[in-house]
C-alpha positions as CSV (number, residue, x, y, z in Angstrom):
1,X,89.8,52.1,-2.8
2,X,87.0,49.4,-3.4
3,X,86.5,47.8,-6.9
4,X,84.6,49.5,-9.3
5,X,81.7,46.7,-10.0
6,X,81.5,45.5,-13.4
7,X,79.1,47.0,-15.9
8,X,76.6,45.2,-17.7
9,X,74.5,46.7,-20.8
10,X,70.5,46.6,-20.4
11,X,68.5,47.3,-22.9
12,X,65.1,49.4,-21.3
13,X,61.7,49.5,-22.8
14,X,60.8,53.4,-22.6
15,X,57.5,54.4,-22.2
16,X,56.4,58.3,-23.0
17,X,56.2,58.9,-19.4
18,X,59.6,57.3,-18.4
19,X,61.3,59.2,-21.8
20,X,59.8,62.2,-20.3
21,X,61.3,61.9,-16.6
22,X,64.4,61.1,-18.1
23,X,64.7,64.1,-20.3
24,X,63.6,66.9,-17.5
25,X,65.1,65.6,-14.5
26,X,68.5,63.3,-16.0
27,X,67.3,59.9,-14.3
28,X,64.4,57.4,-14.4
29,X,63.3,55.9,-11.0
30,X,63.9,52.2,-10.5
31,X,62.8,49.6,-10.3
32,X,62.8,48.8,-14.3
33,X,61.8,45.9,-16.5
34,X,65.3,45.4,-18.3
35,X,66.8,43.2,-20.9
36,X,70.1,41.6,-20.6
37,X,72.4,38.8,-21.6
38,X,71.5,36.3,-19.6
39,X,73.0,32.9,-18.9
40,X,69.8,31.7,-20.2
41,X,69.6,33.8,-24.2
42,X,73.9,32.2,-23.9
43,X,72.4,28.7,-23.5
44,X,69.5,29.5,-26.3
45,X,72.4,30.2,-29.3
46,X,75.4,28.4,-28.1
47,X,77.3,29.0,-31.3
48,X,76.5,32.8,-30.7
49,X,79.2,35.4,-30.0
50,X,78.2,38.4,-27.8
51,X,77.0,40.5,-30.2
52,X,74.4,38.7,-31.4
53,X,73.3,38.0,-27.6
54,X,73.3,42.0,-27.2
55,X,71.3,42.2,-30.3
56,X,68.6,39.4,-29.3
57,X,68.2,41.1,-25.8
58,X,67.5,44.1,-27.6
59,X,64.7,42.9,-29.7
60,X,63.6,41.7,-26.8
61,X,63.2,44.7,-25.4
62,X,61.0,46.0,-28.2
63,X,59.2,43.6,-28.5
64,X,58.0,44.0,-24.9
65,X,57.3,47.5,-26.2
66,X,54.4,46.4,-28.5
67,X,53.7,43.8,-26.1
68,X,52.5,46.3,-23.9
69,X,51.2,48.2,-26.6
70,X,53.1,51.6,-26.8
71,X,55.7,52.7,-29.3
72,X,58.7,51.0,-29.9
73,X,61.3,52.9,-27.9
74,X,64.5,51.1,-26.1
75,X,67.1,53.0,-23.8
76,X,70.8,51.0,-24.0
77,X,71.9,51.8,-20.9
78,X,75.3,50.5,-19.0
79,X,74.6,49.5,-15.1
80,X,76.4,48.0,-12.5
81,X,75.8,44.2,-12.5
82,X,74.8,43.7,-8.7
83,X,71.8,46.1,-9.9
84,X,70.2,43.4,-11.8
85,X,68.0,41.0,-10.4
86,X,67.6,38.3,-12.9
87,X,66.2,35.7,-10.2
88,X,62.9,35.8,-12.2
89,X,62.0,33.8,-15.1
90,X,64.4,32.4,-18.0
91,X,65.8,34.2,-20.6
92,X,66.4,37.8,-21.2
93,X,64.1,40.2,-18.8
94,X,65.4,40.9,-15.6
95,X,64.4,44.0,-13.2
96,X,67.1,46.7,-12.4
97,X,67.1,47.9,-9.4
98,X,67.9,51.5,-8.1
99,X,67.5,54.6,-10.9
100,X,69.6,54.9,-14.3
101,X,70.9,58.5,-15.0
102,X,71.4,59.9,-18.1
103,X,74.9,59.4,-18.8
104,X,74.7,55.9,-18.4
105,X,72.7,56.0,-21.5
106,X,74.7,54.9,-24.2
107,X,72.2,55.0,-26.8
108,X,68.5,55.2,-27.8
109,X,66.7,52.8,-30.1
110,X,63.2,53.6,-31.9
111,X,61.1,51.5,-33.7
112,X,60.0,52.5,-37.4
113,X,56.5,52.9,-35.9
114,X,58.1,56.3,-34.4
115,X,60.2,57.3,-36.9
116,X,57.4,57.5,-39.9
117,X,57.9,54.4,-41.2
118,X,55.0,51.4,-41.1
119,X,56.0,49.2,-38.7
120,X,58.2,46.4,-40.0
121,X,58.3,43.0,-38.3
122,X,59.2,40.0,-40.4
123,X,57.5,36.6,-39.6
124,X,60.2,34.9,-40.9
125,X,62.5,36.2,-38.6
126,X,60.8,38.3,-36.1
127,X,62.8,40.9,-36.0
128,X,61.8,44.7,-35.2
129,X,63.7,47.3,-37.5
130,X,65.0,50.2,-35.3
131,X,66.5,53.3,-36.0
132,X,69.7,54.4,-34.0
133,X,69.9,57.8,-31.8
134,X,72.9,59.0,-29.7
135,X,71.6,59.6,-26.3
136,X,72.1,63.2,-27.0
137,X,69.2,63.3,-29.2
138,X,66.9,62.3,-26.2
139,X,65.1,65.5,-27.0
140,X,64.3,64.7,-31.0
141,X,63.2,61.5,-29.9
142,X,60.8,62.4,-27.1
143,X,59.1,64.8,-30.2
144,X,58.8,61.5,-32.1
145,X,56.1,59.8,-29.6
């Protein structure tokens, strides 16, 4: 039996579209712009623990959302590692290759901007206030955007 391939977690920037495909078919066609924990966002806060790599990856993530100017919705997803390319530039954005299915969705994050809320992004510390969603309330959160 070969080795199951270790699992890294990405953090994906959903548009409507993408939220859409995911909801009526299960899966969402790769290739994807992705967030990880790179080697590079390790190096950036050496005193960091994992955690607060995770959570810097995923503000990453939405802020590529606003970035590209649609609402502030992130997938957290767990993928095999050999489907991330992360060959491109430093720090967290890499592209994942191949499709992600729903059940390796471990969770949904929205940004206040979809969940009625003004849009809260502190200067001071650039961070983007999300709301939480178990994967299983893909549905609810599609009716949000």
């Amino acid at each position: 039996m070969a080795p199951i391939p270790p699992q890294v977690r990405c953090y994906l920037p959903l548009t409507a579209d993408l939220a859409q495909t995911l909801h009526e078919t299960g899966s969402m066609p790769g290739d994807l712009v992705a967030f990880v924990v790179t080697e590079s966002v390790r190096r950036s806060d050496p005193s960091g623990d994992e955690e607060s790599w995770e959570y810097a990856a995923l503000q990453d993530a939405a802020a590529y959302c606003l970035q590209e100017g649609q609402p502030v919705l992130v997938a957290a997803a767990d993928v095999a590692r050999d489907t991330i390319d992360d060959s491109g530039p430093t720090g967290s954005r890499v592209l994942l290759r191949g499709s992600v299915t729903l059940p390796r969705i471990a969770s949904l994050h929205a940004g206040d901007d979809l969940v009625g809320e003004v849009s809260s992004v502190s200067d001071d510390e650039h961070v983007i206030e999300l709301s939480w969603y178990d994967a299983t309330e893909l549905a609810d959160v599609r009716a949000l955007l």
